[in-house]
C-alpha positions as CSV (number, residue, x, y, z in Angstrom):
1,X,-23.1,-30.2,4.6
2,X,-24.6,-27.3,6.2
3,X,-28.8,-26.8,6.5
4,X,-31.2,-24.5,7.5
5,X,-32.7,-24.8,11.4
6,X,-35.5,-27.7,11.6
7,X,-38.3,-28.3,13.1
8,X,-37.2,-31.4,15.4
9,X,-37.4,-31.8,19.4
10,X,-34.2,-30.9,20.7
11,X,-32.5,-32.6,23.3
12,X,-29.2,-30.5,24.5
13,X,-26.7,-32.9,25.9
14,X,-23.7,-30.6,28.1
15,X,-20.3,-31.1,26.4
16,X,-17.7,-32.9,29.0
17,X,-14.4,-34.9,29.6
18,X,-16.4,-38.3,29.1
19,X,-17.9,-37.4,26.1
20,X,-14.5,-36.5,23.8
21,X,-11.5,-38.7,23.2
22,X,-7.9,-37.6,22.0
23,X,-7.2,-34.7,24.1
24,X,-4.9,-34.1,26.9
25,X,-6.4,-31.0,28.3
26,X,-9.6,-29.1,28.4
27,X,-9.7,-25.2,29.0
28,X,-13.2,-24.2,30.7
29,X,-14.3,-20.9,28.1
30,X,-16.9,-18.2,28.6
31,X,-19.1,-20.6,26.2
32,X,-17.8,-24.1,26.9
33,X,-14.4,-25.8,26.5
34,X,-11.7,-25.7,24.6
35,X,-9.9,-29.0,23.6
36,X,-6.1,-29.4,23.5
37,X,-3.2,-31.3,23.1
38,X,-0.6,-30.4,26.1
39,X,-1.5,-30.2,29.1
40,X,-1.6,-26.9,30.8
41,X,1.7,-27.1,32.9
42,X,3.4,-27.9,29.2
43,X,1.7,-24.9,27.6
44,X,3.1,-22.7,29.8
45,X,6.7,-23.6,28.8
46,X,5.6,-23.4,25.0
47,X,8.0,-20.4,23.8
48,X,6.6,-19.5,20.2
49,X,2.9,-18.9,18.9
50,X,3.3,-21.5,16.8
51,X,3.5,-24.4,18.9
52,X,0.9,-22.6,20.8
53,X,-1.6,-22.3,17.9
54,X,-0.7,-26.0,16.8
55,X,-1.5,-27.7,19.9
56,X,-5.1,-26.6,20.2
57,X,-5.8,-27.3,16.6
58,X,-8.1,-30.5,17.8
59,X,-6.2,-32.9,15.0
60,X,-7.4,-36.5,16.4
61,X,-10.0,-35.0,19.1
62,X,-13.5,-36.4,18.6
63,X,-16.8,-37.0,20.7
64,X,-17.9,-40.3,21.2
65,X,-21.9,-41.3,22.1
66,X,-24.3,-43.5,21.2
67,X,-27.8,-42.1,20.3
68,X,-31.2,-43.3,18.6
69,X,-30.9,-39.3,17.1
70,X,-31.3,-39.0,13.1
71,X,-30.4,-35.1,13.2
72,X,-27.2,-33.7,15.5
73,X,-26.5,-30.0,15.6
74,X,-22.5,-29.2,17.6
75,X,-22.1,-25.3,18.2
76,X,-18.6,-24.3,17.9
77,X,-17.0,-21.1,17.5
78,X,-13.9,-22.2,15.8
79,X,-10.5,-20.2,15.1
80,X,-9.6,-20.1,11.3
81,X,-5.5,-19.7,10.5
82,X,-4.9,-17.3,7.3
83,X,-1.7,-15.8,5.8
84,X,-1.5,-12.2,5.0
85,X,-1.4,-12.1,0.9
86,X,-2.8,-15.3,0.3
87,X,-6.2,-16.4,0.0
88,X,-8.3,-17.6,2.9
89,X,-8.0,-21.7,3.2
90,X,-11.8,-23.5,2.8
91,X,-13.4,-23.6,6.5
92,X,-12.4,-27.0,8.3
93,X,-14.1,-29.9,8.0
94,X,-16.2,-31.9,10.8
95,X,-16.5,-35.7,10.0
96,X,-19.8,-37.9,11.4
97,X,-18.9,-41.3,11.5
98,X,-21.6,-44.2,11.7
99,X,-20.8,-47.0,13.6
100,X,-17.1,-46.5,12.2
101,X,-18.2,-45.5,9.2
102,X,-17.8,-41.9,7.7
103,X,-21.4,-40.6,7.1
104,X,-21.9,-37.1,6.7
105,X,-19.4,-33.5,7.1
106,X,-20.3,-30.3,8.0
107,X,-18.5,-27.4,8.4
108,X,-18.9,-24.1,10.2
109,X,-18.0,-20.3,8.9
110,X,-17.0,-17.4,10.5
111,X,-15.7,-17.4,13.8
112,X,-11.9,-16.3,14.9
113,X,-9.7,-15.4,12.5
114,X,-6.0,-15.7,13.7
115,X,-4.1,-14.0,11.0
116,X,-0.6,-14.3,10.5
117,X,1.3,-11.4,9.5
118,X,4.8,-13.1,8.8
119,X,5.6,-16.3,7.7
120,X,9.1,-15.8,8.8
121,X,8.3,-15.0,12.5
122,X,4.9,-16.2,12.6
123,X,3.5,-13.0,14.5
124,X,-0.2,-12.8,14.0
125,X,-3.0,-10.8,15.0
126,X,-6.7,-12.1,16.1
127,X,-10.0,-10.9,15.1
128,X,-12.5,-12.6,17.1
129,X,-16.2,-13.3,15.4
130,X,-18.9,-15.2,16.1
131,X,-19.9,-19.4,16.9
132,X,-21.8,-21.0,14.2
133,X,-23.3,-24.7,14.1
134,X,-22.0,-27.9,12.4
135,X,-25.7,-29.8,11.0
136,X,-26.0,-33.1,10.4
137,X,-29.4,-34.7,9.2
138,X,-30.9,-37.5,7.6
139,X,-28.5,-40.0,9.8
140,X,-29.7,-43.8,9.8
141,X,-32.1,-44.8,12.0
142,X,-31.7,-47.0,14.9
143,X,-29.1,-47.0,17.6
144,X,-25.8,-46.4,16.7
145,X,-22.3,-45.2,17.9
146,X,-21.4,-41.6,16.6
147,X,-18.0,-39.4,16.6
148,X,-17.9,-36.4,15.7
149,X,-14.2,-35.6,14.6
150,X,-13.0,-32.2,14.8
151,X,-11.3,-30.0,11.8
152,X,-7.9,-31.1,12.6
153,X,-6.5,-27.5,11.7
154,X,-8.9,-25.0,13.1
155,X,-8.8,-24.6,17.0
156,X,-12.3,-25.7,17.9
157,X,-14.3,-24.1,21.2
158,X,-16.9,-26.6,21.7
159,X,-20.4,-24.6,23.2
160,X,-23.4,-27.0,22.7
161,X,-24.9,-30.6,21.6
162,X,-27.6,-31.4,20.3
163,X,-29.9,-34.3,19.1
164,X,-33.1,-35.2,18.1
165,X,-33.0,-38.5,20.9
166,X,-31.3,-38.9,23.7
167,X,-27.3,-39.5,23.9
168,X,-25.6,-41.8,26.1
169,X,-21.9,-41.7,27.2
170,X,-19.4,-44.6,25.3
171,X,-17.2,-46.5,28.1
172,X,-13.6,-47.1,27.3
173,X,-13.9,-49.6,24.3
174,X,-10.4,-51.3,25.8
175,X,-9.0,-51.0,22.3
176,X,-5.0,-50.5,22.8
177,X,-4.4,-46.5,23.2
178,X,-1.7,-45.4,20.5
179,X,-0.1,-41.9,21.3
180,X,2.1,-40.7,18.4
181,X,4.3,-37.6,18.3
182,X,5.0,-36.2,14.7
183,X,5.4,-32.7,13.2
184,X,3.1,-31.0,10.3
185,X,2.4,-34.4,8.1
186,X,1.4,-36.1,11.3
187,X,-1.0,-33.5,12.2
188,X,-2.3,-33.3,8.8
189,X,-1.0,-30.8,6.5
190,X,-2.7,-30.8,3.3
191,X,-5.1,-33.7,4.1
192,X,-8.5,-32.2,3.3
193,X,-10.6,-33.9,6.3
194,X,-9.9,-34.8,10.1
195,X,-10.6,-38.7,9.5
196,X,-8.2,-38.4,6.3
197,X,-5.0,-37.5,8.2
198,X,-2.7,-40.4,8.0
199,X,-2.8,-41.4,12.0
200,X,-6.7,-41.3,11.7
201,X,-6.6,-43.7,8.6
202,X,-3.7,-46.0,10.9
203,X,-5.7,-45.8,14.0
204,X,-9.4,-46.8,11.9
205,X,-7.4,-49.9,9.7
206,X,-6.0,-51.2,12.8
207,X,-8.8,-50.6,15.6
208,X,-6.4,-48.1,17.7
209,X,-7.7,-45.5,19.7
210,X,-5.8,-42.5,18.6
211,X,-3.8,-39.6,21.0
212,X,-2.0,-37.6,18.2
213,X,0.3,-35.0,19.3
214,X,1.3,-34.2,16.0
215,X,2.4,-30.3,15.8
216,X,2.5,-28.8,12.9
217,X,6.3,-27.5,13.1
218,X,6.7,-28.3,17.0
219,X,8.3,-31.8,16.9
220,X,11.7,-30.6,18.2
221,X,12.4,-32.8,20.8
222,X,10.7,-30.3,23.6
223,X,11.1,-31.8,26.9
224,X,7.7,-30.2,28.2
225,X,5.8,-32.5,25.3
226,X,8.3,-35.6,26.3
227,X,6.8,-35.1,29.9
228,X,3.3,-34.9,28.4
229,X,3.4,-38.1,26.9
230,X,5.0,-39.8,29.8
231,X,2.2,-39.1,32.1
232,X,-0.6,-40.0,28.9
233,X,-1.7,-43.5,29.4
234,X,-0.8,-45.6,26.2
235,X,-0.7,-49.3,25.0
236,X,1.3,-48.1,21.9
237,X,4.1,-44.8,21.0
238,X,5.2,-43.9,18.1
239,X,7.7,-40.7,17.6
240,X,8.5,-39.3,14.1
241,X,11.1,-37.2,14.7
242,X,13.8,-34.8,11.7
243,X,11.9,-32.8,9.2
244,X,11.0,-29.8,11.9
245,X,14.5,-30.1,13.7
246,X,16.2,-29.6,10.1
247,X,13.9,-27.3,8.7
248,X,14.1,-24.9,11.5
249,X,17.8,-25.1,11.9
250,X,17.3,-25.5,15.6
251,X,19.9,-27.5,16.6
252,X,23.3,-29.2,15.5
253,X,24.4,-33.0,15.4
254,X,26.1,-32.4,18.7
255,X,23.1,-31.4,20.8
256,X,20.4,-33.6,18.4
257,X,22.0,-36.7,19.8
258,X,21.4,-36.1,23.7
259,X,18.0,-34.8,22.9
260,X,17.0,-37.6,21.4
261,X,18.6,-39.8,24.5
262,X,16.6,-37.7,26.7
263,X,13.1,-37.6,25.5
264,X,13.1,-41.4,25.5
265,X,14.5,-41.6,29.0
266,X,11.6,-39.3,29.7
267,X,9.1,-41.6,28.0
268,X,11.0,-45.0,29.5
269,X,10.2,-43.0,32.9
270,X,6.3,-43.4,32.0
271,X,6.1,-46.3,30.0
272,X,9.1,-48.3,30.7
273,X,8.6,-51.5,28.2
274,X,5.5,-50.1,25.7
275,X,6.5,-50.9,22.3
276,X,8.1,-47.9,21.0
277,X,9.0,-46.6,17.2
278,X,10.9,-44.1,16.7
279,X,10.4,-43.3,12.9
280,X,12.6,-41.0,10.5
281,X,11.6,-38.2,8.6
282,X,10.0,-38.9,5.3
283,X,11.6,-38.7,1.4
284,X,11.3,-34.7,1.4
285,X,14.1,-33.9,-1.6
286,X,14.2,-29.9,-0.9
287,X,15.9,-31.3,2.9
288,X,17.9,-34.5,2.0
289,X,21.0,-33.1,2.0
290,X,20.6,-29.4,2.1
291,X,20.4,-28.1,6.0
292,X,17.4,-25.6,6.6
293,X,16.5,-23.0,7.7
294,X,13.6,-23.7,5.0
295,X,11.9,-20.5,3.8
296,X,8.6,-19.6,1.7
297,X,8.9,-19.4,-2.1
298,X,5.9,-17.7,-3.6
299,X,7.8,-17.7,-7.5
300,X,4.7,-17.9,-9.6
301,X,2.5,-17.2,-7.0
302,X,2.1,-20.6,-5.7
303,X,3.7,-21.5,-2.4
304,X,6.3,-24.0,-2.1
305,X,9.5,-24.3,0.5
306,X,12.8,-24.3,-0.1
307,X,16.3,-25.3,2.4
308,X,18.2,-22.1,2.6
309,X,21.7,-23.8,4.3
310,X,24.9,-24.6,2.7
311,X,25.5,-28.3,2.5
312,X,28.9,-28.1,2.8
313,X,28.4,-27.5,6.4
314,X,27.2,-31.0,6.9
315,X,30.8,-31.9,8.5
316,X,30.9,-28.8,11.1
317,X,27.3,-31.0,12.4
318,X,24.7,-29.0,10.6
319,X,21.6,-31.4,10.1
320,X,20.2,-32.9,7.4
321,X,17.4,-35.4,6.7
322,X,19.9,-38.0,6.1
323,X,22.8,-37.3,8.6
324,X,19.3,-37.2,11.0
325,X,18.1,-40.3,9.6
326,X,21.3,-42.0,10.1
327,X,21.7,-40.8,13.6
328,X,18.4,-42.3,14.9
329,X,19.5,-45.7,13.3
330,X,22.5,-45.5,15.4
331,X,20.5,-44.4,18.1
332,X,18.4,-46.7,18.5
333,X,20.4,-50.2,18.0
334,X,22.3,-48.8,20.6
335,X,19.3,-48.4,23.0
336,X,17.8,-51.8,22.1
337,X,20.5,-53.6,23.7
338,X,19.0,-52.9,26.6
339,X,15.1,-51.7,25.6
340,X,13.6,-54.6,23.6
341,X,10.8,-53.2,23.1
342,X,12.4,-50.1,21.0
343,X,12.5,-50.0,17.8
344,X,13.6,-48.1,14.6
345,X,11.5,-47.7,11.3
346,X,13.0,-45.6,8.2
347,X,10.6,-42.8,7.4
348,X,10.9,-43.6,3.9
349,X,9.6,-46.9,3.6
350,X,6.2,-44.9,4.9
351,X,7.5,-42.6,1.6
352,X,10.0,-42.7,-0.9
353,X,11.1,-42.4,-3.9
354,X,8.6,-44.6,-5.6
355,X,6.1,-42.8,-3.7
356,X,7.1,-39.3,-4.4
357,X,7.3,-40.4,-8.5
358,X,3.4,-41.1,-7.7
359,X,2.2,-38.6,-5.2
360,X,5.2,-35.6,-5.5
361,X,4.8,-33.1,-2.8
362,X,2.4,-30.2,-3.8
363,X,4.5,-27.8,-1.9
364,X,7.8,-29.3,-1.9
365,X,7.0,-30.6,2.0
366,X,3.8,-32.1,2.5
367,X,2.0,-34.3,1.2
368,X,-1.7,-34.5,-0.7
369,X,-4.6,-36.5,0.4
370,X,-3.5,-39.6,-2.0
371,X,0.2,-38.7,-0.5
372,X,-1.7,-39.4,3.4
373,X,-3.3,-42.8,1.6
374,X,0.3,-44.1,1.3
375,X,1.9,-43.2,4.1
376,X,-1.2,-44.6,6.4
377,X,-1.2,-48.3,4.0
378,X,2.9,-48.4,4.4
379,X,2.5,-48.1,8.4
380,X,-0.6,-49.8,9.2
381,X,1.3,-52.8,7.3
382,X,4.8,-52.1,8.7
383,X,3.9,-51.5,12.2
384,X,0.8,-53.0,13.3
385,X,1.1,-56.1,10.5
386,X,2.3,-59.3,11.1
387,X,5.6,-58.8,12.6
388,X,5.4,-55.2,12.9
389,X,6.0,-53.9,16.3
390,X,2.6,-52.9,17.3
391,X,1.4,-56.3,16.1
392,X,-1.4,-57.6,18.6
393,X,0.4,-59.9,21.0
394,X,3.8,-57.8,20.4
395,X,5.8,-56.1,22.6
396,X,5.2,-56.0,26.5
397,X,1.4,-54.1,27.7
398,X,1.6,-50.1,28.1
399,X,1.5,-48.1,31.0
400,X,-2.7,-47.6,31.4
């Protein structure tokens, strides 16, 4: 939590490249850097603020050091997302962990406010305000490896560090490197705290070192993000790819298909034998069989989605989550004739019916932080467990 100023001996340590892990970009700001997830040749080919907003929401980004320091102080002026009409969401959550170990959270008010004035087109305005500081005191004492992970849905400048004893840089730890592509669940809808989302609770189970490029509705099979994650270095890749193609109605069976072929020949370009999943969407019942667009409902003044297309146009090739799921199956046995080290994994054995029975879906779409829980147990054990295939010794080494 947050505390008043103290009385210790500050040591201000300059925030750079060396010191943060899971970005692919870093924008040089008045006041320091900004952290994101496409690089800046992709960013520029990004054609709607949401993607754009999404991307440099630091979901996965973290600093890494180790210090003798019992008291850290992180400046930040951080850029809060709020819907016209409804309330304002609680301020974003930074997680210190210990030596692996989650031991204290802070957050930070005020700053931006990025306000958006239509769900439908997701036009917004900005009013800008100013930094604050994430505190964290009373840490055990000793030397010790600390991250800070950043509020996975608040865009996060980064301006200062500081600490009560010196900090040194972390060298690569030569855990494998797993870059995953998802949409909203992957970068953490409704999951209350960065280290909660399910990829961070994967990535800490199985010793990973995590690059998530999930996008909260931007996992649509963009060539600009295939591109970025061919030229990421990565032991491991993972792509969870339906729900946002279906519930923005963005494209039909006939062009789905080719996309798909095409951002993994993009990836094969890069990484030419990594193991690679490709994972369906998970159980969501409002998109099973109904095609979207999906729209707000706010009946009762609670906010849940619903699919707005006609089902009976499944057979002129409008999408649904199971005509999608069906497809990548198809997909991918036909690939792995020739790619070995592809492979397919049903998005609802991560979640399905027996898991929507015990954690339904608050809003119809995402899940809850017990809903995250599952999802991370079902693919720590499915893909990196014994036989899974991210299994240490599995598959052939990544591109590095």
């Amino acid at each position: 939590m947050n505390t008043g100023p103290t009385a210790h001996h500050w040591i201000t340590t300059p925030v750079t490249a060396d010191l943060l892990r899971g970005f692919l970009d870093l924008e040089a700001t008045a006041d320091g850097l900004l952290p994101h997830r496409l690089p800046a040749r992709a960013r520029r080919q990004i054609p709607d603020e949401q993607l754009a907003l999404a991307e440099a929401q630091p979901s996965g980004v973290r600093l890494v050091f180790r210090t003798r320091a019992t008291a850290v102080e992180l400046d930040t002026r951080p850029t809060k997302r709020v819907y016209r009409g409804f309330p304002a969401p609680p301020d974003g959550v930074y997680d210190l962990l210990v030596d692996g170990r989650l031991t204290a959270q802070a957050t930070v008010p005020g700053g931006n406010t990025h306000t958006i004035t239509d769900m439908f087109t997701q036009s917004a305005e900005l009013a800008e305000g100013p930094s604050g500081t994430a505190r964290f005191t009373a840490l055990p004492a000793g030397d010790k490896h600390v991250e800070i992970w950043l509020p996975h849905t608040e865009v996060t400048e980064l301006i200062a560090l500081r600490t009560d004893a010196p900090v040194e840089r972390v060298p690569d730890s030569g855990r494998r490197v797993w870059l995953h592509h998802g949409s909203s669940i992957s970068h953490g809808s409704n999951a209350t705290h960065p280290t909660g989302t399910w990829p961070a609770l994967v990535a800490a189970r199985s010793e990973v070192d995590l690059v998530n490029l999930g996008f909260g509705g931007g996992a649509l099979l963009d060539p600009f993000t295939a591109r970025a994650m061919r030229d990421t270095p990565a032991d491991l890749i993972s792509l969870k790819i339906g729900i946002n193609v279906v519930n923005t109605d963005a494209m039909r069976l006939r062009a789905f298909t080719p996309a798909v072929d095409g951002f993994l020949d993009t990836l094969r370009e890069g990484h030419p034998t990594t193991p690679l999943l490709v994972v369906s969407a998970l159980l969501c019942p409002v998109q099973e069989d109904t095609p979207g667009p999906l729209a707000p409902d706010l009946e009762g003044g609670t906010l849940r989605f619903r699919a707005t297309g006609d089902p009976a146009e499944r057979a002129a090739g409008r999408l649904t989550l199971n005509v999608i799921r069906a497809e990548l199956a198809r997909l991918v046995e036909r690939r792995a004739a020739d790619d070995p080290n592809l492979h397919h994994l049903d998005g609802r054995d991560l979640y399905g019916e027996r898991d929507h029975a015990e954690f339904p879906l608050p809003d119809g779409v995402h899940p809850d932080p017990a809903g995250h829980r599952r999802i991370a147990e079902n693919f720590a054990r499915l893909a990196f467990g014994a036989g899974g295939p991210f299994a240490a010794g599995a598959g052939a080494a990544g591109a590095r």
